[in-house]
Backbone as ProteinMPNN parsed JSONL, in Angstrom:
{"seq_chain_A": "XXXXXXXXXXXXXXXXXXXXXXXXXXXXXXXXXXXXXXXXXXXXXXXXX", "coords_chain_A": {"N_chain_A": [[-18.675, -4.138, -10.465], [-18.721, -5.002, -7.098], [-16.301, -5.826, -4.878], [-14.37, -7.901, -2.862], [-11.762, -6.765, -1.399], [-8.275, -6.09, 0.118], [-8.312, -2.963, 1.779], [-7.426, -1.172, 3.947], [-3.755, -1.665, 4.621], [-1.537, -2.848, 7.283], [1.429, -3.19, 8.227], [3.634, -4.954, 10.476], [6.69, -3.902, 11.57], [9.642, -5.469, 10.708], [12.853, -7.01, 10.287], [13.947, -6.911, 6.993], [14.395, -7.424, 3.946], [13.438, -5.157, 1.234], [13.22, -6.551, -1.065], [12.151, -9.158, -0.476], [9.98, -8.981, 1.124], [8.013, -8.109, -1.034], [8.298, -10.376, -2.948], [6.752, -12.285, -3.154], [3.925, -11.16, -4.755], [1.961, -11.135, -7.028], [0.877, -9.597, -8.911], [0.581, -5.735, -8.255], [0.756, -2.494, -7.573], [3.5, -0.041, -6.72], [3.985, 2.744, -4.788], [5.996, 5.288, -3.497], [6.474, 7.625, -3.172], [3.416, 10.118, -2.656], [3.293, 12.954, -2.709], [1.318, 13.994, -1.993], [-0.967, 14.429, 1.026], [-2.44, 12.098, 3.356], [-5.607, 11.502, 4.397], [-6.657, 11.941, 7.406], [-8.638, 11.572, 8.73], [-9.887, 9.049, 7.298], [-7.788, 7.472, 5.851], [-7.491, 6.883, 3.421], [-5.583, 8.256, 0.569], [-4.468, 9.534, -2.642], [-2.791, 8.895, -5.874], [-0.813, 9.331, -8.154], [-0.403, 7.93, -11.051]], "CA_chain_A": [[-19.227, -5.105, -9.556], [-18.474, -5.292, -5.742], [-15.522, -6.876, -4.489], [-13.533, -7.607, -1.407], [-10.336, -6.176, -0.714], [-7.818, -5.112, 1.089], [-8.562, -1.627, 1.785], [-5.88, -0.942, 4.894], [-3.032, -2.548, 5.184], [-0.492, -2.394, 8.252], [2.647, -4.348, 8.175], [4.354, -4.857, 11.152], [8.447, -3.607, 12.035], [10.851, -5.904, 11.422], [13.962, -6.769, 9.817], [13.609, -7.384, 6.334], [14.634, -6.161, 3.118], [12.029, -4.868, 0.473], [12.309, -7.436, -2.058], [11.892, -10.447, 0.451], [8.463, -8.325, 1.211], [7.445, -8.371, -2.001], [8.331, -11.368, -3.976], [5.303, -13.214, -3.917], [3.079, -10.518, -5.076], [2.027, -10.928, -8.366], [0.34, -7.879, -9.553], [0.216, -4.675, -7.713], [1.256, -0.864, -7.89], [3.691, 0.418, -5.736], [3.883, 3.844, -4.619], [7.028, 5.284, -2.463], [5.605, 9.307, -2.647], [2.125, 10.784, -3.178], [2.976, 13.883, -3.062], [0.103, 14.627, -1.067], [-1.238, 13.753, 2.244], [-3.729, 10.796, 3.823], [-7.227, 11.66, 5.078], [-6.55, 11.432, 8.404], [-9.594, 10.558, 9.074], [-10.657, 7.716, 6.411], [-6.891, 6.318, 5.426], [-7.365, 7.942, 1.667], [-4.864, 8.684, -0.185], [-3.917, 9.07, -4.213], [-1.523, 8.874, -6.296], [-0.67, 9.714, -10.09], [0.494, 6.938, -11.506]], "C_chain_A": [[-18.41, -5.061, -8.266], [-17.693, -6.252, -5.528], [-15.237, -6.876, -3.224], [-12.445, -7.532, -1.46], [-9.53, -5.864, 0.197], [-7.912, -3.768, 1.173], [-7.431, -0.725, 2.774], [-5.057, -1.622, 5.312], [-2.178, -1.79, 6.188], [0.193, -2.895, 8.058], [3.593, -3.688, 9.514], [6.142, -4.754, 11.289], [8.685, -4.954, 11.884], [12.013, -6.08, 10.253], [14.046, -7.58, 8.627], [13.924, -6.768, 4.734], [13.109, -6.525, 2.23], [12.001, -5.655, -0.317], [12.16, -8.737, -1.112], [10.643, -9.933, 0.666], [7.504, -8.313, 0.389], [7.135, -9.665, -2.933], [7.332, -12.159, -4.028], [4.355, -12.462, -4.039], [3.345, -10.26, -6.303], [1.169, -9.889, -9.192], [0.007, -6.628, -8.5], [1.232, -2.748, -8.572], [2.091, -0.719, -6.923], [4.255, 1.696, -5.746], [5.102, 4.173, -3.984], [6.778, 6.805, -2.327], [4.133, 9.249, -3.179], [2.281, 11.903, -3.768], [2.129, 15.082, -2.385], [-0.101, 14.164, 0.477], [-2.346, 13.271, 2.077], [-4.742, 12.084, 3.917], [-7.019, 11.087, 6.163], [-7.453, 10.352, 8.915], [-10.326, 9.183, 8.706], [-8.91, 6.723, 6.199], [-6.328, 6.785, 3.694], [-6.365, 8.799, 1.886], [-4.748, 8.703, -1.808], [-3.107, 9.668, -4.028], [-1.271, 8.978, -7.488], [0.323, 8.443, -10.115], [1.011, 7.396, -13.263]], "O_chain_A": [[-17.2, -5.095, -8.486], [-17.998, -7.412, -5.804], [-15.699, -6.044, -2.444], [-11.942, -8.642, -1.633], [-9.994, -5.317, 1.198], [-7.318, -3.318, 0.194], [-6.749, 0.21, 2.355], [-5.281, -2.293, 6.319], [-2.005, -0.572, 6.168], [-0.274, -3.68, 7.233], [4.074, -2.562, 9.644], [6.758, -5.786, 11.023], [8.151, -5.742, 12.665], [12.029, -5.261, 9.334], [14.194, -8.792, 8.783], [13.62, -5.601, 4.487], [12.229, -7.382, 2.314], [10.855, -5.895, -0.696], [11.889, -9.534, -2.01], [9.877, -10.781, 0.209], [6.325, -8.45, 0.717], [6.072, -9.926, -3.495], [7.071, -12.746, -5.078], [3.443, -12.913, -3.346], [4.266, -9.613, -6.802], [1.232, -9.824, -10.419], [-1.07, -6.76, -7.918], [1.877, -2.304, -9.521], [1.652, -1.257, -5.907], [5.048, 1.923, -6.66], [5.63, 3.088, -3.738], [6.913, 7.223, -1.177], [3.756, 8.429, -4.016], [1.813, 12.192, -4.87], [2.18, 16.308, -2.278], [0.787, 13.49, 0.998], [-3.173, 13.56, 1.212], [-4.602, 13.26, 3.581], [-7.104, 9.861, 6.222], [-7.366, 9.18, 9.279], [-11.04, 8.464, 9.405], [-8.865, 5.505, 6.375], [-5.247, 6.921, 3.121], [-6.143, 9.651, 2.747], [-5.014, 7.594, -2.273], [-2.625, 10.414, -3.176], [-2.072, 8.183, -7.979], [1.336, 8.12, -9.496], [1.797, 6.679, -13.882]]}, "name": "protein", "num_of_chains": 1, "seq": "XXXXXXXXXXXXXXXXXXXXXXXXXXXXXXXXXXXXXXXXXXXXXXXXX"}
């Protein structure tokens, strides 16, 4: 079934460490290589989890 999502996120520069970024996110994946490269053109990417 059809949802809404975030599909691209940006996050703006600034001074911050990574778990202060995270801590209120209660379920996700996070990635730090692919491996591979984007789709320039669309944003697509995977990832083997």
């Amino acid at each position: 079934m059809p949802s809404i999502e975030i599909t691209n996120f940006i996050m703006k520069s600034r001074d911050m460490f990574f778990e202060e970024i995270i801590k209120d996110i209660e379920e996700s994946i996070f990635s730090d290589y692919t491996g591979d490269s984007a789709n320039l053109a669309t944003g697509d990417f995977s990832d083997m989890i």
